[in-house]
N, C-alpha and C positions, 0 to 999 in steps of 0.2 A: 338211723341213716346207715345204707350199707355201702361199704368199698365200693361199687359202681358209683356211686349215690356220690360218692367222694369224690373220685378220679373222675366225675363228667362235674362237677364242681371246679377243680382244679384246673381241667383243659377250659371251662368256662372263664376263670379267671384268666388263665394265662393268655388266651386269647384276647381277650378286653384290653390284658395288657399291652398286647402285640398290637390292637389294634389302634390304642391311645399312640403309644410310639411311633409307628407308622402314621398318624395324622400330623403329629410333631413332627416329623422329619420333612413330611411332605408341604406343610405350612413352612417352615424355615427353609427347603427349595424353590418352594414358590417365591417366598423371599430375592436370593439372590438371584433368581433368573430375572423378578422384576428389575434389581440393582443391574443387571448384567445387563437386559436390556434398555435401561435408561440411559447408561455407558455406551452401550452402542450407539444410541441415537444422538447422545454429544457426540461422540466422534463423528458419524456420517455429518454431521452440521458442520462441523469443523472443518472438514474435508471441503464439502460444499463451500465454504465461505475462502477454504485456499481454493482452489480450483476457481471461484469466479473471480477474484481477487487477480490473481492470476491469468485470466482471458481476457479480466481489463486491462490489465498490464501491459498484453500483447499489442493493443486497438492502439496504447497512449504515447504519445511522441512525450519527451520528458527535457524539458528545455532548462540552460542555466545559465549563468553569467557568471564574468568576473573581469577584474581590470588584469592585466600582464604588462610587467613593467620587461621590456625588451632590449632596454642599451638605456646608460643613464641620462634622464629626460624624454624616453620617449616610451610611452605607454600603448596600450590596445585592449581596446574593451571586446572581449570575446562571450560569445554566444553563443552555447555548443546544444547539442540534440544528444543526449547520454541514453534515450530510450530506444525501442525494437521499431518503432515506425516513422515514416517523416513526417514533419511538421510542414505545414504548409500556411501560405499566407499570413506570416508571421510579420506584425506591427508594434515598433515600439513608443511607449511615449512617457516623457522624464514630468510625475506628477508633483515635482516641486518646481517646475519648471525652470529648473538649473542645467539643462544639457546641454547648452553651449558656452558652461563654463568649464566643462571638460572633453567634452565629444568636436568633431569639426565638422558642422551639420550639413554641410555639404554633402561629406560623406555617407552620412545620416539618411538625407534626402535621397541620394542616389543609390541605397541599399533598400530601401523601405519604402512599401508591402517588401518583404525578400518573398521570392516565388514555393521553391521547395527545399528545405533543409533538412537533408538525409542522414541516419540514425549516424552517430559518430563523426559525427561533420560540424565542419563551425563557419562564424561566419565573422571579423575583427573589424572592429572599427575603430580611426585612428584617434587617438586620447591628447589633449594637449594640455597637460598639468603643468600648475606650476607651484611656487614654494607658498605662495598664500593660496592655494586652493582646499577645498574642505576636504577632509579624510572618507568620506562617506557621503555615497550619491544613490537617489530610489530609482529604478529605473521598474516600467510595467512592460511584459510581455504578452501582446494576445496574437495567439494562433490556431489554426483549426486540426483533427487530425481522425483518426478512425472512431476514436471514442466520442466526441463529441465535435462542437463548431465553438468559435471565441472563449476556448482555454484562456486563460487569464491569470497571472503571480505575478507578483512584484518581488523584487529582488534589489538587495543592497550591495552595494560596490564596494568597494574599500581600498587603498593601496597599500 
């Protein structure tokens, strides 16, 4: 074998070598850019899921209750809109059918359908508790709003 013979032996290896290592490095890029773009594509979903999360959010009137004790003995069952759009056609109905052991259905009757209840807005209706009355009343709320028609929760009261 002569010195050429050798030194095109050598660049023969060292080559192969270069070129296993460059297949290596290039397999383990390949790697993380698969990882990187799987990463990507959770976040953009992510993103996607706030964002429509979010545009539902906007459509939804977000309705709540609660009893308010205002001067002693004298209560108000309030009903407020805490969301970005108004609720509309808003109907209440007491499914244990105790609401005029606390509510004075009068009042009741002359609020309800309520027409439109604007974001931050309430609507009280007056409470007449007394020392035997239950601590806890169900009341249902259906109303209609951007997001859909007959929204519907039930909500517990409490003093």
């Amino acid at each position: 074998m002569t010195t050429s013979d050798i030194i095109a032996s050598l660049a023969l290896f060292v080559t192969i070598i270069c070129q296993i290592r460059s297949e290596l490095k290039s397999k383990k890029s390949d790697s993380e850019q698969q990882i990187m773009k799987e990463e990507q594509d959770r976040l953009r979903k992510l993103l996607l899921e706030k964002e429509t999360k979010s545009a539902i959010s906007e459509m939804k009137a977000e309705l709540g209750a609660r009893l308010v004790k205002i001067s002693k003995n004298s209560y108000r069952l309030k009903i407020f809109n805490r969301g970005k759009v108004e609720a509309r056609n808003i109907d209440i109905h007491f499914p244990d059918n105790d609401g005029n052991e606390y509510l004075v259905m009068s009042d009741v009757e002359d609020k309800f359908p309520y027409e439109v209840l604007h974001p931050q807005h309430g609507i009280e209706i007056i409470a007449g508790l007394s020392f035997g009355s239950k601590t806890k009343y169900r009341i249902k709320l259906i109303w209609d709003d951007e997001y859909k028609k007959k929204n519907s929760e039930d909500f517990f009261v409490s003093i």
